[in-house]
N, C-alpha and C positions, 0 to 999 in steps of 0.2 A: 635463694633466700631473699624475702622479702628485706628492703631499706627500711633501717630504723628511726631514720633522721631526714629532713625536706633537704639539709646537703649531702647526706650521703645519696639520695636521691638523683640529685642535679649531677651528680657528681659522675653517678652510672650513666646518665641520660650523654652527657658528655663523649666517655670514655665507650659509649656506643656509636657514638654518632662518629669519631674515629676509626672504628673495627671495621666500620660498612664503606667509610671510604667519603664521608659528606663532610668530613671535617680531617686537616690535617692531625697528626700525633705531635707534631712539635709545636702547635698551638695549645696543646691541653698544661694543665698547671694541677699541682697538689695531688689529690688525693686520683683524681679521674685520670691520670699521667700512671699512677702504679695500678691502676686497676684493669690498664687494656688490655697488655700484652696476657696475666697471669688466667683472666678469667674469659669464659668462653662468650658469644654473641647471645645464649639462649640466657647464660645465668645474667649478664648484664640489663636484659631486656628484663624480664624479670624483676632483679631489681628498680629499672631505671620505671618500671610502671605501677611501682606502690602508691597509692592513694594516700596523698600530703595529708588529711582532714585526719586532726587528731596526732598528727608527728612533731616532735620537737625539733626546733630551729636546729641544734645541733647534736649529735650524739652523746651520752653522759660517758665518762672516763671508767666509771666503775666495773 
């Protein structure tokens, strides 16, 4: 599933950049901290390579 938002974004890119091993797990914060362990390497890349042009700073609540 593509990221709906530039942080949910950064967010994947993060919680990727932990699964492969280039980034510790206990360095990660918020949102990229709940997304390593549940989601797999393929759906995080995925998300973490949605095109920002046209996404909103932050996801809407609704």
């Amino acid at each position: 599933m593509p990221a709906k938002s530039k942080a949910q974004q950064m967010a994947a890119g993060a919680a990727l950049a932990a699964k492969r091993g280039e980034k510790k797990e206990s360095e990660l914060k918020g949102a990229s901290k709940s997304m390593v362990r549940p989601m797999s390497e393929k759906e995080l890349h995925k998300m973490a390579s949605t095109k920002r042009k046209g996404k909103a700073e932050h996801a809407s609540k609704s």
